[in-house]
TILUMFI-375483 format. One record per residue (C-alpha): x, y negated, z. Coordinates in steps of 0.2 Angstrom, whole numbers, plus 5000, padded with zeros to 4 digits. Each point is the difference from the previous one (the first is absolute). Example, Ala and Ser with C-alpha at 12.3 -4.5 7.8 and 13.67 -1.06 7.14 Angstrom:
% TILUMFI-375483
506250225039 500649834997 
This chain:
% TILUMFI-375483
500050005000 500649824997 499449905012 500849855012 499850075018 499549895015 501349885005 499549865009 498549925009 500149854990 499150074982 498750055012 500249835007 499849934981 498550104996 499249935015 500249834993 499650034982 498450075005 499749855010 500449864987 498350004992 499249915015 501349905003 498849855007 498650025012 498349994995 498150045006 499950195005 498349994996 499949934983 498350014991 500749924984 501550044991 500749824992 500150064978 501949984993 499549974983 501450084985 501850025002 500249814999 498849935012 500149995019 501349975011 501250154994 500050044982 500850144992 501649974997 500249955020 499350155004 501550084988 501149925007 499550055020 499950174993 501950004993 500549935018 499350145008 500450144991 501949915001 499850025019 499450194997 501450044992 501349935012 499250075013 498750115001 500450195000 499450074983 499350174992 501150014983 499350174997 499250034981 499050115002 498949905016 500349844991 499250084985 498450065010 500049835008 500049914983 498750144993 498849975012 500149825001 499749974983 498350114999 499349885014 500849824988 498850024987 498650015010 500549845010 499749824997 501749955000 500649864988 501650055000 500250194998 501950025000 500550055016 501650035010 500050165011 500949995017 500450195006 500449965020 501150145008 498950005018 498750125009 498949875005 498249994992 500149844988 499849914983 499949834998 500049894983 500749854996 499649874987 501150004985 499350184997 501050085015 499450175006 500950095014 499350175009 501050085015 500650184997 498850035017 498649994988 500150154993 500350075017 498449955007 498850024988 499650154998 498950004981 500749894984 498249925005 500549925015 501849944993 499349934983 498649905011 501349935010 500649924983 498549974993 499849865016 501749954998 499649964980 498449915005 500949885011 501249974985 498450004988 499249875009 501349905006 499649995018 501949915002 499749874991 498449965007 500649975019 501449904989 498549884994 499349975017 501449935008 500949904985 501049905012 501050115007 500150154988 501749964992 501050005017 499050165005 500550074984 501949955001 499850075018 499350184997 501250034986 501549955012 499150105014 500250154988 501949974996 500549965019 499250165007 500850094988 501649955001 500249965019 499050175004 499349915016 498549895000 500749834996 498849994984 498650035010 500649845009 500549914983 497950054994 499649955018 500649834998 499249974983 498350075005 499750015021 498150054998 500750134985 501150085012 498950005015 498650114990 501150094991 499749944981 498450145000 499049974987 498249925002 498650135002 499249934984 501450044990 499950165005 498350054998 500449924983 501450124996 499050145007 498549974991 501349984982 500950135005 498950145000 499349924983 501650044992 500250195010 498250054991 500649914984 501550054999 499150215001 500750005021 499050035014 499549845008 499750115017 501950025001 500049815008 499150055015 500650145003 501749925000 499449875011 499550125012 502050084999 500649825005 498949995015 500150175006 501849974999 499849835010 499250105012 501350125003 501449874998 499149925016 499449854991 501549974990 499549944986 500750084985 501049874988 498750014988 498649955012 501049865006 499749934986 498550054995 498749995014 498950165001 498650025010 498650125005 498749914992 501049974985 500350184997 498350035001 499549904989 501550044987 499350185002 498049954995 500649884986 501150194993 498350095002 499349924988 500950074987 499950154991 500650165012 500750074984 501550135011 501549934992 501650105001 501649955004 501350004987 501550145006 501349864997 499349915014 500550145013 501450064992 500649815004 499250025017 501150155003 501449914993 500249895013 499750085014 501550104996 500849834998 499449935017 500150185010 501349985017 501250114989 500250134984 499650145012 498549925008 499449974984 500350194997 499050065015 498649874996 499650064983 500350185004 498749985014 499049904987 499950154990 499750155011 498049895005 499849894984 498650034987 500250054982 499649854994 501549905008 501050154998 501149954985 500249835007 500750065017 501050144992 500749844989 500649935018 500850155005 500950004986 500549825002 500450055016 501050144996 501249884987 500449875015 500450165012 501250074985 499050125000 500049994982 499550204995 498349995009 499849824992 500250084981 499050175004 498649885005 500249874989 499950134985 498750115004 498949815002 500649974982 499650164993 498149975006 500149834996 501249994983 500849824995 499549935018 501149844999 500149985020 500750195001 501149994986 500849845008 500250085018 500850174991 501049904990 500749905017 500350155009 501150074985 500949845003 500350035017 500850164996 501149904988 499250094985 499949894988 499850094983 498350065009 499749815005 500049954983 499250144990 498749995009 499749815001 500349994982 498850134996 498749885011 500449844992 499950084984 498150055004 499849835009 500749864992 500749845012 499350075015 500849925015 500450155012 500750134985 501149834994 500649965018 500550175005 500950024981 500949835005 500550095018 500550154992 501249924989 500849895012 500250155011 500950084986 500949844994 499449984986 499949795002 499749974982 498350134999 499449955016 500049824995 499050024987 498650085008 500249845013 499949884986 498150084994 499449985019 500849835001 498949964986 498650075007 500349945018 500949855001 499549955016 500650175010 501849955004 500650155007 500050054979 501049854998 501450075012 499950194993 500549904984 501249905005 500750155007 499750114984 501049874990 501450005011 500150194998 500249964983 501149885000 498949874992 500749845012 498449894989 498950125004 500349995019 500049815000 498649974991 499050145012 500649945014 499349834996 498350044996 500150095018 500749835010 498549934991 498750115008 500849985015 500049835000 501949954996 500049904987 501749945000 500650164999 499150054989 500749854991 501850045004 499750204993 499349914983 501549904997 501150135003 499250114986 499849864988 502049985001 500250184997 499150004985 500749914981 499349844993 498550044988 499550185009 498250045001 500450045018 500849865005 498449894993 499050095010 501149985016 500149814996 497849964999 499950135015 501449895009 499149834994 498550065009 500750045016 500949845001 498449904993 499350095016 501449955012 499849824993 498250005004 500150075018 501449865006 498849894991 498550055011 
């Protein structure tokens, strides 16, 4: 598995704060009438601030929060919100997704088209249903703009609050103490003292848009009680403390109940989960499990009381298991007999191919993931493994080209720009690794560096090169950038 494990409080720290910067400013809890934005140009925030708020942020993820680089989750993740985007009222339907490396239940968005979910999702609900409803709200916070409409009622003093959230976010992260609390406390006294929650009508409004886009979208809007009922049981048994999410999003009895009449109302049509939900599920359980071999014991147990129906899932675990126990003959008998029942499985063909690199087979690697890409052209998880494969075999100039395609396809996920970087270097293709690493300050917010790695690929390369005029716009719009920001 590639995943980022737990390292610090602060990405939990930051998660807490990202969730909270749609209500940055107080407002009436009991709100009767929700104040109308108008189009991307009108009100207080237009769309382009709202970009730009959203680049800030997802700058502050990156240098700080833990994150969840595996392909195959991220995939699910992207497949399953993009079912619920077409069936939301969203203006702007090209969203960033945020993976956050922590147990804890939460999801938060963020204007700009910012989508984040904990790896503690998949934990704690137990049916696709309840983990796509827990999106389905967060888009129809985004959908309806609920930021931006706190923004309007308190025009005075939304830029400060703004500037201040956003340096809360950075300070926390970087000081791992509480300091950008402070700095959002200072900007925003009654914000801090009430926690940012959002407003009760705004979240009978997402509630209500939300389960519109579940039954849309062919989900079951039932899921969003049922996973509102998880969070407070959980309270419960946490002794009243609250779960992140809930901190943010106020949950009460009556608003559960009502959540749960308003589902009712639609079609009982018995809609099934998808396996790749639970395979996912099982996925990270093994990630977030004490150890390898309590992950081992937990699955085996799993299996010797689960039902048929979970049964390939939770055999799927203890194979994952099995891989980060080194246990890597039980991973492959399991792993083989689930593809012979379920032939060109992507998921298992992926997870076979990463136990055959753990045992440093790489010929098997990369027959097999060949053989998968071949049959499924440009798909993420078959293209990131390959690039792995390669790397781990040193083969620079193969692996880079497979990181090139997902750079294309995925330019905001900067952990691909590194694997270039790296890639190039392998090869020996100095331009290469500049020009990489620059595009991987720029995501993290460095832009001098970034400016720095440019120049020193455009003197590498000859007067008149193709390559060098791309160097040279790319570098006129980094330092256009730069000029603008010491301008602001």
């Amino acid at each position: 598995m590639i995943v980022n494990r737990p390292r610090t409080l602060a990405g939990l720290a930051v998660t807490a704060l990202l969730a909270l910067l749609f209500a940055a400013l107080p407002g009436h809890a009991q709100e009767s009438r929700l104040p109308s934005i108008g189009g991307s140009g009108g009100g207080l925030i237009a769309g382009q601030q709202e970009s730009d708020i959203g680049q800030q942020v997802m700058v502050s993820i990156r240098r700080s929060a833990p994150r969840i680089s595996d392909p195959l989750v991220y995939d699910y993740l992207s497949a399953i919100t993009y079912r619920l985007v077409p069936s939301a009222p969203l203006q702007n339907r090209d969203l960033t997704l945020a993976l956050i490396d922590s147990p804890a239940i939460n999801a938060f968005a963020v204007p700009g088209g910012i989508v984040g979910v904990n790896g503690g999702l998949f934990l704690s609900a137990a049916t696709e249903q309840q983990f796509a409803s827990v999106l389905a709200h967060e888009l129809a916070h985004l959908s309806q703009r609920h930021f931006a409409r706190r923004m309007e009622q308190q025009e005075t003093s939304a830029p400060l609050t703004l500037a201040g959230m956003i340096a809360g976010i950075v300070l926390s992260a970087v000081t791992q103490s509480d300091i950008g609390f402070a700095a959002i406390a200072g900007t925003q006294a009654l914000a801090a003292q009430n926690m940012l929650a959002y407003s009760r009508a705004h979240e009978q409004e997402a509630d209500r848009v939300g389960l519109d886009i579940l039954a849309s979208a062919g989900m079951d809007p039932r899921g969003m009680p049922e996973m509102f009922e998880i969070m407070m049981r959980q309270n419960r048994m946490q002794g009243n403390r609250l779960p992140e999410y809930l901190s943010t999003h106020p949950l009460t009895q009556s608003r559960v109940a009502d959540t749960r009449s308003r589902a009712e109302q639609y079609p009982d049509e018995k809609i099934r989960d998808g396996q790749e939900y639970h395979l996912m599920r099982s996925r990270l359980q093994v990630h977030y499990a004490p150890s390898a071999d309590v992950a081992v014991e937990t699955f085996e147990a799993y299996l010797d009381r689960t039902d048929v129906q979970r049964n390939d899932a939770i055999r799927y675990g203890l194979s994952v298991a099995y891989l980060e126990n080194r246990q890597y003959d039980k991973a492959v008998d399991i792993l083989e007999d689930l593809l012979a029942r379920n032939p060109g499985r992507i998921t298992f063909q992926v997870t076979l191919a990463e136990i055959r690199l753990a045992q440093n087979r790489m010929d098997d690697a990369r027959a097999l993931l060949k053989d998968a890409l071949a049959r499924n052209p440009g798909n993420y998880p078959i293209t990131h493994t390959l690039a792995r494969t390669e790397i781990a075999d040193n083969n620079g100039a193969a692996a880079a080209e497979y990181l090139k395609q997902l750079t294309r396809q995925f330019p905001a996920q900067e952990h691909l720009w590194l694997k270039l970087a790296e890639a190039e270097g392998m090869a020996r293709n100095i331009v290469g690794v500049h020009r990489a690493r620059a595009e991987y300050d720029v995501l993290m917010g460095d832009l001098e560096s970034a400016q720095r790695q440019l120049r020193q690929a455009q003197e590498k390369l000859p007067a008149g090169a193709p390559q060098r005029q791309v160097v040279t716009e790319r570098l006129a719009e980094i330092t256009s950038r730069l000029h603008a920001r010491a301008n602001s």
